[in-house]
Residue frames relative to the residue before (quaternion, step in Angstrom):
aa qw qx qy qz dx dy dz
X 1.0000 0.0000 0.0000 0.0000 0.00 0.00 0.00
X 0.1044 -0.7159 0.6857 0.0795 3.88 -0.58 1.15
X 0.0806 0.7126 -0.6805 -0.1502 3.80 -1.52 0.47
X 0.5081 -0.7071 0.4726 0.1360 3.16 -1.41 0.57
X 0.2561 0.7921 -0.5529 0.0361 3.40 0.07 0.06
X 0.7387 -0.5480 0.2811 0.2738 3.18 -1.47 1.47
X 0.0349 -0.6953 0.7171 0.0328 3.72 -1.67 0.62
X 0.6516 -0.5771 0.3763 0.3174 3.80 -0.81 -0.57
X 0.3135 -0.7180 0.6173 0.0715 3.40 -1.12 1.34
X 0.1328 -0.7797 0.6107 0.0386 3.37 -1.29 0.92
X 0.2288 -0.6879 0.6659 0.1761 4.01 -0.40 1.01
X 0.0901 0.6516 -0.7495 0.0748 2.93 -1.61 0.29
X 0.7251 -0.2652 0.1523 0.6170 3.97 0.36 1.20
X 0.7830 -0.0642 0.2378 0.5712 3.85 -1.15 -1.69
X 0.7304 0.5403 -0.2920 0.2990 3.39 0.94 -0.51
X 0.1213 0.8677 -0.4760 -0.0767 3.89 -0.65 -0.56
X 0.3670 -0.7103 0.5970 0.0660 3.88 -1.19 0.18
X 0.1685 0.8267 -0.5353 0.0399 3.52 -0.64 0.61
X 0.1641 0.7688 -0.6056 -0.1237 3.41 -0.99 -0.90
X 0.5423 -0.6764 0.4711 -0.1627 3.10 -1.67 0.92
X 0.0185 -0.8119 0.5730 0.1105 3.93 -0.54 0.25
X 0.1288 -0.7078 0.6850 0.1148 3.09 -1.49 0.84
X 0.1960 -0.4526 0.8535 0.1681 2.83 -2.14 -0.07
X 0.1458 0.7350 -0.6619 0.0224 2.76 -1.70 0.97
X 0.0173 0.7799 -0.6201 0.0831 3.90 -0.74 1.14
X 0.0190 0.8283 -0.5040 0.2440 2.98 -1.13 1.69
X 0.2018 -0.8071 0.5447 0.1053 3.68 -0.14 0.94
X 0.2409 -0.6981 0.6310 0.2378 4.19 -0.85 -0.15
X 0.6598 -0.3423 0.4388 0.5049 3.34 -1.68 0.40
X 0.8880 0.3545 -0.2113 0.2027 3.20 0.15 -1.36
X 0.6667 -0.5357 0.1472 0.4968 3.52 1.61 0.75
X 0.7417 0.4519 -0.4109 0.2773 3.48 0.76 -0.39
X 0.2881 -0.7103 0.6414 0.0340 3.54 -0.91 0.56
X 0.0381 -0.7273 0.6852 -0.0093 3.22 -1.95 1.24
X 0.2610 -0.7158 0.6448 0.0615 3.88 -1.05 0.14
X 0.2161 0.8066 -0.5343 0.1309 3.49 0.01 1.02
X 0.0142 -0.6366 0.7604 0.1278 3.81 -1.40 -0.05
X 0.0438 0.6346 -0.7555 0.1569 2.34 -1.76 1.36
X 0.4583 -0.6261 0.5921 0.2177 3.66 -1.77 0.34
X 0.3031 -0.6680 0.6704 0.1116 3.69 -1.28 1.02
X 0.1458 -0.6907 0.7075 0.0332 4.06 -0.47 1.17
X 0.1083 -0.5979 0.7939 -0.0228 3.40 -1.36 1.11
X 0.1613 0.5311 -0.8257 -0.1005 1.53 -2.77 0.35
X 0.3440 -0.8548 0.3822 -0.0700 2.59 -1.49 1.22
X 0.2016 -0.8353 0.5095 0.0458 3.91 -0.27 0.14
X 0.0985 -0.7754 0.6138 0.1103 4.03 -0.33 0.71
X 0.2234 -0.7986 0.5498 -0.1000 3.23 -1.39 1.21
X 0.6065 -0.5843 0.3060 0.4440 3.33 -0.64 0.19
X 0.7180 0.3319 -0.3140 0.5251 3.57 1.51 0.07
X 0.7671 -0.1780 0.1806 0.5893 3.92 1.40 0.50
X 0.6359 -0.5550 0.4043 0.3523 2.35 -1.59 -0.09
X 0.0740 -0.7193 0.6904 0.0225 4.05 -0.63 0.55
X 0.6837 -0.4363 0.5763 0.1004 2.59 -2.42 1.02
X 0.0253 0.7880 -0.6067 -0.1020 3.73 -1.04 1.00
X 0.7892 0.0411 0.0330 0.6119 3.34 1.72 -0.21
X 0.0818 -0.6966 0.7126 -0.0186 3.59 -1.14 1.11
X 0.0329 -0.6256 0.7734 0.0971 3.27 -1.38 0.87
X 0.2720 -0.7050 0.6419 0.1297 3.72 -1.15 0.63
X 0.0999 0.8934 -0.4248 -0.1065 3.78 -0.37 0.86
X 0.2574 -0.7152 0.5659 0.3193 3.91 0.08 0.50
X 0.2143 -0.6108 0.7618 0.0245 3.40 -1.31 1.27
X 0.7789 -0.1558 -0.0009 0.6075 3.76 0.18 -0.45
X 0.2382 -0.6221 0.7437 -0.0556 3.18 -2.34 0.28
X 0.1432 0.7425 -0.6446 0.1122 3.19 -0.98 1.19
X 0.0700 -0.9114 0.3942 -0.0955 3.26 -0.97 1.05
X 0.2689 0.7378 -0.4247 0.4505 2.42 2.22 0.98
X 0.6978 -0.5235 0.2925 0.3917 3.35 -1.12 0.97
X 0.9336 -0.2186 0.2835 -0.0148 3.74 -1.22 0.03
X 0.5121 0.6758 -0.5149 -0.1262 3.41 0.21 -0.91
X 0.7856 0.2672 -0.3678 0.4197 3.56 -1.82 -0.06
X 0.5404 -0.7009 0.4505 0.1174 3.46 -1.26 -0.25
X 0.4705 -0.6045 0.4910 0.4148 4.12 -0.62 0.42
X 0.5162 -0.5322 0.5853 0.3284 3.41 -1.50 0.04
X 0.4442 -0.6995 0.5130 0.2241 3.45 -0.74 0.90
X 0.1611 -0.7903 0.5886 0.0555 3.32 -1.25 0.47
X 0.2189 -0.7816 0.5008 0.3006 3.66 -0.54 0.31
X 0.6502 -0.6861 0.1573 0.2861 3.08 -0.91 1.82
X 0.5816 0.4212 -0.3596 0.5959 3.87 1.33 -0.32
X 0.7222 0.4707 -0.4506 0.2320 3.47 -0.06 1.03
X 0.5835 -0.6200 0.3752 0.3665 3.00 -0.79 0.82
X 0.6885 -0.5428 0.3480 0.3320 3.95 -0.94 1.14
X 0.6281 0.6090 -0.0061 0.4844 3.26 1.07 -1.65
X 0.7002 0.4088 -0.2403 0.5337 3.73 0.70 -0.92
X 0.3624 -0.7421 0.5590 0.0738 2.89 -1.30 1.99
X 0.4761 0.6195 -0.4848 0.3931 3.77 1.15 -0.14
């Protein structure tokens, strides 16, 4: 599971600079599991079709890779993520 949660955008004409925080918590098939934050550095560049990425840096501020607790809700594998049935 990745969330986003807001940081700060800088304009500067067609051009611009930003960045972002995540959270991110994730388990594998194969049991191991991590918990990390980290910060997404932009840049950016407007165009005649938007605005568009000219650069992402991805930085890990922390990492943990100590196991887990509690557990996802199962699903059964023919269903659709999204389906509450």
């Amino acid at each position: 599971m990745q969330t986003t949660h807001p940081g700060v955008i800088r304009l500067d004409g067609d051009s611009a600079s930003g960045r972002s925080y995540m959270q991110e918590l994730g388990r594998g098939r194969d049991g191991r599991s991590e918990i990390n934050y980290a910060i997404y550095h932009d840049r950016y560049q407007r165009t005649s079709a938007g605005w568009k990425f000219t650069e992402r840096v991805y930085e890990v501020r922390y990492r943990d890779r100590s196991p887990l607790a509690g557990s996802a809700r199962e699903l059964p594998v023919d269903s659709p993520a999204g389906d509450a049935s």
